[in-house]
N, C-alpha and C positions, 0 to 999 in steps of 0.2 A: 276627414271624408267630406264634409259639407262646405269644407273652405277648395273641396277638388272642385264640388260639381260646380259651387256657383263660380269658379273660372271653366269651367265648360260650358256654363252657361251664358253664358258673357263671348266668351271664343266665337260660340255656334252666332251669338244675334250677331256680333259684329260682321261675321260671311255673310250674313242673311242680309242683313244691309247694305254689303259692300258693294250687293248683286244690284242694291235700286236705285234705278237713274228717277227719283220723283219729280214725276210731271203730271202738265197740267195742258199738253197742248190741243187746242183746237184747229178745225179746218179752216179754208180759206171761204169766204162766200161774199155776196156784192153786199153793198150799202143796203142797211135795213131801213133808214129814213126814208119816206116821199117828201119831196118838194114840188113848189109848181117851177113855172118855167124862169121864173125872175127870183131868187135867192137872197132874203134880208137877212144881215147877220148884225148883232151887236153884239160890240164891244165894250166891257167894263170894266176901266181901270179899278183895281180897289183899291178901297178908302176914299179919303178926301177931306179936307178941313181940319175941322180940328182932329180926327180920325187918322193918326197917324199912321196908322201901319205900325209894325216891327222900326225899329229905332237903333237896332243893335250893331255895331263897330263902326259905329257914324252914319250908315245910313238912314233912309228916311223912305219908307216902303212906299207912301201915297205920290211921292215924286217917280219911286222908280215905275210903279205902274202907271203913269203918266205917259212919260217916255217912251214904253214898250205899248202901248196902247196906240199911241199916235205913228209907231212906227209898221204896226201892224194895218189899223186903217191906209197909211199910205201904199202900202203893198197890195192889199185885198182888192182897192180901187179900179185895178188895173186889170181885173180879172173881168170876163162879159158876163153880161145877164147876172150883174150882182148890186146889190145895195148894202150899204155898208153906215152903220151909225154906230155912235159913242153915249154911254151914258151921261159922260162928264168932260169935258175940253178942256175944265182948268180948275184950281184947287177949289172943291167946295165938297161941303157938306152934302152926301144923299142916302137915304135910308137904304134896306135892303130891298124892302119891299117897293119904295119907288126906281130903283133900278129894273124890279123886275114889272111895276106897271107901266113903265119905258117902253119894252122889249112888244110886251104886249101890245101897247098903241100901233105898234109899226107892224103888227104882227110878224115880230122874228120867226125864224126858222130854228135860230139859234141863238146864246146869248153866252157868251166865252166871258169868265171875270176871271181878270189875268193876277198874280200875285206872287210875291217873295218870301221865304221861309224862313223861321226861324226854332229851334225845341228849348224845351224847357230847360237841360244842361248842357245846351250846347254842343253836342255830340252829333247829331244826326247829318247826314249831306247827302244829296239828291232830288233829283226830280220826281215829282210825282202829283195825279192830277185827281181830284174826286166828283164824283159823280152819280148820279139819281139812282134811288132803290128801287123805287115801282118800275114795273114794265108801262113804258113802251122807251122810256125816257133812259132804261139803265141799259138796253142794247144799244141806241144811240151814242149814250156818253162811253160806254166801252172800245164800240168802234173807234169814234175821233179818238179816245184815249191808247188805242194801240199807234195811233198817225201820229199825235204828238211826242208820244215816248218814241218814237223811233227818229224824229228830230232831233229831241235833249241827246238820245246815244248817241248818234252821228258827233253833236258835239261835243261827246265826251264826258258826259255826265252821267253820276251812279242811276241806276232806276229805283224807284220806293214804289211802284205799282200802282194800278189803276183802282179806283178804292173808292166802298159806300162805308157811309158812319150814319145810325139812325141815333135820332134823340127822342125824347118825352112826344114830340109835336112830328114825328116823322123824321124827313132827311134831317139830319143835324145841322148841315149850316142853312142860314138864312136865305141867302140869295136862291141855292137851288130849291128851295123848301119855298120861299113864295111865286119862283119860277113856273116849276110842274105846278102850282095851285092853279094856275092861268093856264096853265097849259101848253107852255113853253120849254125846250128842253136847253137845261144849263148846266155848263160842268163849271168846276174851278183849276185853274191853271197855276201850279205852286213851282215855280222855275226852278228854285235851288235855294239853298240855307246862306243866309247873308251870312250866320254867327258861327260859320265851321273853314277851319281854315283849307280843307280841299275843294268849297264849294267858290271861296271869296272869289277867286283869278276868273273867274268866270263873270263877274257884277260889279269888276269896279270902277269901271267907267261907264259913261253914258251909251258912246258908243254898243260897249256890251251888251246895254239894254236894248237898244235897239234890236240887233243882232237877235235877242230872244222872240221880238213882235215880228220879222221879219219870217222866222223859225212858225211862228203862232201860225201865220197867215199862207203859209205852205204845208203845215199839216191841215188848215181847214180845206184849201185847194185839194189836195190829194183825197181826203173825206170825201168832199162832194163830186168830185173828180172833173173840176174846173177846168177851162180854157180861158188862155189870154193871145190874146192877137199883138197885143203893146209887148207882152213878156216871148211873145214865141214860144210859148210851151202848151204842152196839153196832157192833162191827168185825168183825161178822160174815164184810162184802163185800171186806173188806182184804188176807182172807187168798188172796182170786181174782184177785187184782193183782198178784201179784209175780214180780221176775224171770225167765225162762226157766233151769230145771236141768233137768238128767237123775239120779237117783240111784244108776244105772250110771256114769256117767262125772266127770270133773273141769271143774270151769268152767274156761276156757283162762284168762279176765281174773284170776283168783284166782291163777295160778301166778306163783312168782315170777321175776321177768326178773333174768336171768344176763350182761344185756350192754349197754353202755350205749346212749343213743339212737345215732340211725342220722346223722344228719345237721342242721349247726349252724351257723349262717352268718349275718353282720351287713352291712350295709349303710351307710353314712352319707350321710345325705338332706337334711343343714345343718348347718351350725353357728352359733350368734348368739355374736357375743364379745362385744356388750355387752349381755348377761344369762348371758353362760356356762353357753350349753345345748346338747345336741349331739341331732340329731335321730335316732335309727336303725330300720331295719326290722330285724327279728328273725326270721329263717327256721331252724323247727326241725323235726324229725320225730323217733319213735321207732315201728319196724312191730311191735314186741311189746306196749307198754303208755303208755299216757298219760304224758306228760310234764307234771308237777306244778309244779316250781320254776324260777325262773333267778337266777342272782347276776352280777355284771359289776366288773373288776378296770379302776384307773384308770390301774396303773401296771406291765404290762404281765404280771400275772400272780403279783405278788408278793403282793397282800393283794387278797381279794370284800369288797364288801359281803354283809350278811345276805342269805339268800333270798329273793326273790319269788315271788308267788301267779301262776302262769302265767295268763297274761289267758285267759280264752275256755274253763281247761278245767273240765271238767263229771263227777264220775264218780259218780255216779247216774247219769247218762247214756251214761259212759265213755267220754270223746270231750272234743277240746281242738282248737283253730284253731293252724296249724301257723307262721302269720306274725301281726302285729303289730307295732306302731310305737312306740317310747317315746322319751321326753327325758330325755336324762342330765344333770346338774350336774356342770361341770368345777369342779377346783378354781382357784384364783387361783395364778397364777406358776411353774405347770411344763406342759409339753407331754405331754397325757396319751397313752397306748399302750390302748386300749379290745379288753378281749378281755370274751365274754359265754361263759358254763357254765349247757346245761341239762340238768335231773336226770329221772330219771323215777322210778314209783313203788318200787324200789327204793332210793334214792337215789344212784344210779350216773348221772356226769355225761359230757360232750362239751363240750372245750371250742373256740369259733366261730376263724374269721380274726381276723386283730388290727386294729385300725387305730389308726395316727398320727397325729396332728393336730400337725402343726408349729411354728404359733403360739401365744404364751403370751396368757390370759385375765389381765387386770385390770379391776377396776368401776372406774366414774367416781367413785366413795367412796372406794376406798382412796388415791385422792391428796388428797383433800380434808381428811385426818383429821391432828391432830397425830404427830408421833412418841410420845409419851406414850401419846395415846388409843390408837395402834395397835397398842403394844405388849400392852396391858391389854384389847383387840377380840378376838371371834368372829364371823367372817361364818356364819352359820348359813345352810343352804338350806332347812331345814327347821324348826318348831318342837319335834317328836320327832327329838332326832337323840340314840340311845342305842351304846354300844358304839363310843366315839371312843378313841382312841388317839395321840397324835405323838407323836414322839420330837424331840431336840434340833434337826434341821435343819427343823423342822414341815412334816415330810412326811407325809402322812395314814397310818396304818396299819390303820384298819378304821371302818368306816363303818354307816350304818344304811341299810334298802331304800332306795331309789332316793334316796341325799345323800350328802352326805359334805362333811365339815367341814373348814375348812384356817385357819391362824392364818399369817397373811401377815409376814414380818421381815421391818417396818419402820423400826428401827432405826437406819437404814443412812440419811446425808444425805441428799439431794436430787442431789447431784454424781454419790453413786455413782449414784442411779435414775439418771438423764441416760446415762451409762456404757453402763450395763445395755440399754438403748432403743437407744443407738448401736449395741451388738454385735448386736442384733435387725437392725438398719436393717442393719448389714453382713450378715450370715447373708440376710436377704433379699435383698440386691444380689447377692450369690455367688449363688443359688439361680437369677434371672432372669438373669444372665451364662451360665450354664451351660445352662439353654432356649433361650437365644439362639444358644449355640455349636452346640446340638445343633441346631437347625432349619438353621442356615447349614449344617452338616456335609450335614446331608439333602438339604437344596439343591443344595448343591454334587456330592455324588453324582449327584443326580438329572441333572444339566447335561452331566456328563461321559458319562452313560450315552447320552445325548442326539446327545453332538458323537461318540461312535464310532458311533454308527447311523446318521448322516448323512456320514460318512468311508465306511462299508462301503457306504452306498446310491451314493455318488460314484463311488468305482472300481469297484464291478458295471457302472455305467452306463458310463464309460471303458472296459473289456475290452467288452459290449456291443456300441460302439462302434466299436472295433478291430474287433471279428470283423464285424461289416459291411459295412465297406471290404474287407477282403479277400476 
């Protein structure tokens, strides 16, 4: 009875959720910033000097925001009634805090420090930009931060969201944190992950870089709703379309969530053993902040696959569909334990119920193939399949989004297979012997409960009987 309710309990959340599209959207309203009539903007490439930057798959961060830096100045130029400086023109060393008493000499308007990403395992890909927690400075960075994210999408890139981080001393990074000291507003601009192979095609030449400053210097235009006479364009109307802030207060969507999502649950809705695919629905929620990624373990929680792009979420819009359905690739010859973890924009995860699948998947190919050939085979589910690993009993240990590769030991006779298939056929005989036991057990309950209710309706009726005669 307690193992009914809590699947009816479970049944009823999952309708309940299936019902929420969680969102986060705001209206449309003009530019909350004033400026006067002539517009300083700087430009901060970061890094420099000995301050490398990220270093990771040959890059060299303080070169690439060089490059994007100079290409954004060149664009910006061309825009009227604007001034345009750079903190740094060529590799050198400069503090954080002299970037930002830079900005103030010239009294910017604005002070953009441009930059390329990378996480700590490599995993994560997309843009995303961060920006000031006090008011007046975090409806500004909001706004431009809806203009820039809608440039990276255009070109194709995941979104990681407009986002504050406080530290011990206030805004956590530096540059914005001696910026607002002065009284300057500055966001940081993170293009995209050097160390993730869906972000790389995006950064690997110069040219691309550029292409990002060019991208910079056309979200700032649309922000302030710039005209160019040189470019023939005018974004005049751009800057009365943007997000809803207050410059009293904090954008709630910008703060950072301190807890993971709220609720994470899997379903299994088939499975085909001869294509080794597992069908599941995926119910997740978080009530502070979109949920961004998922990754899914095949072996019970020991190793994910890489991240996935959460189907359906949208944050320009700020809003993501809280169920969906996807197909997993089992691997060949173990009984996978399927748990799913999803993250939201902090990347703080929840991880789902687990499920078993008790039978072992083999293709109709892996018997058809030599011992030789099999030894020296990759079944691949994928043609990207990056970030594979097995170890000696070729058990998978890390996999790419939704695959994952297994090398089948083959090795092994035909006698043993036969063996192996037998202990299967036993283990399933065991398994229906014991449904069997258990329904007879129930039955048999059921029977006895039966013959004393008809023993107690018997002798009521006897004493009954008795006392009428008398």
């Amino acid at each position: 009875m307690k193992i009914f309710k809590k699947i009816t309990f479970i049944l009823c959340l999952t309708l309940f959720l299936s019902g929420i599209n969680t969102s986060f959207i705001s209206q449309a309203e003009p530019l909350v910033q004033n400026f006067g009539d002539e517009l300083v903007i700087v430009i901060d490439p970061g890094h420099g000097g000995e301050n490398l930057g990220t270093i990771e798959n040959g890059f060299e961060e303080k070169t690439m925001t060089l490059v994007t830096a100079k290409a954004m100045y060149e664009e910006l130029i061309q825009y009227d009634n604007v001034m345009v400086f750079m903190t740094r023109t060529d590799d050198k060393d400069l503090s954080l805090k002299e970037r930002a008493e830079f900005a103030a000499s010239v009294e910017a308007d604005f002070l953009f420090s441009l930059h390329y990403n990378a996480s700590e395992n490599h995993t994560h890909f997309g843009s995303e930009i961060w920006i000031p927690y006090g008011p007046p400075f975090n409806a500004y960075g909001y706004q431009f931060g809806y203009r820039f994210m809608e440039e990276m999408e255009d070109m194709g890139l995941f979104l990681r969201g407009i986002k504050t981080r406080l530290g011990d001393k206030g805004d956590y990074y530096g540059v914005i944190r001696e910026s607002v000291a002065l009284s300057i507003p500055a966001v940081i601009l993170e293009h995209c992950h050097v160390d993730e192979a869906r972000d790389i095609p995006y950064c690997e030449t110069e040219e691309e870089w550029k292409e990002f400053g060019k991208r910079d210097a056309l979200a700032v235009a649309k922000y302030f709703g710039l005209s160019s006479q040189a470019l023939g364009v005018d974004y005049s109307a751009e800057s009365l379309t943007l997000p809803s802030a207050n410059a009293a207060t904090v954008v709630q969507s910008t703060i950072r969530d301190e807890t993971s999502p709220d609720v994470c649950m899997i379903e299994l809705l088939d499975t085909n053993y001869e294509t080794g695919e597992a069908l599941l629905t995926v119910t997740a929620t978080d009530y502070d902040s979109p949920i961004i990624y998922y990754d899914y373990s095949l072996d019970g929680g020991e190793t994910y696959c890489a991240p996935i792009a959460w189907p359906g979420v949208d944050l320009l819009k700020e809003q993501y569909s809280d169920t969906f359905t996807c197909s997993i690739q089992l691997p060949e010859g173990v009984q996978p334990e399927i748990i799913l973890r999803a993250y939201n924009l902090a990347d703080l995860y929840i991880e789902s119920n687990s499920i078993s699948i008790l039978q072992e998947f083999w293709s109709k190919d892996t018997y058809g193939v030599t011992n030789k050939e099999a030894d020296n085979s990759v079944i691949e589910t994928e043609a990207d399949m990056t970030n594979v690993v097995t170890d000696s009993s070729n058990q998978p240990k890390r996999h790419s989004a939704g695959t994952l590769t297994f090398t089948p030991a083959m090795s092994e006779t035909t006698e043993t297979e036969e063996e192996v298939s037998f202990f299967a056929f036993l283990k399933l005989c065991l398994i229906i012997a014991v449904l069997v036991f258990f329904v007879v057990l129930v039955s048999q309950s059921i029977n006895y409960r039966r013959r004393r209710k008809r023993r107690r309706q018997r002798i009521k009726e006897l004493e009954n009987s008795r006392n009428h005669r008398r």
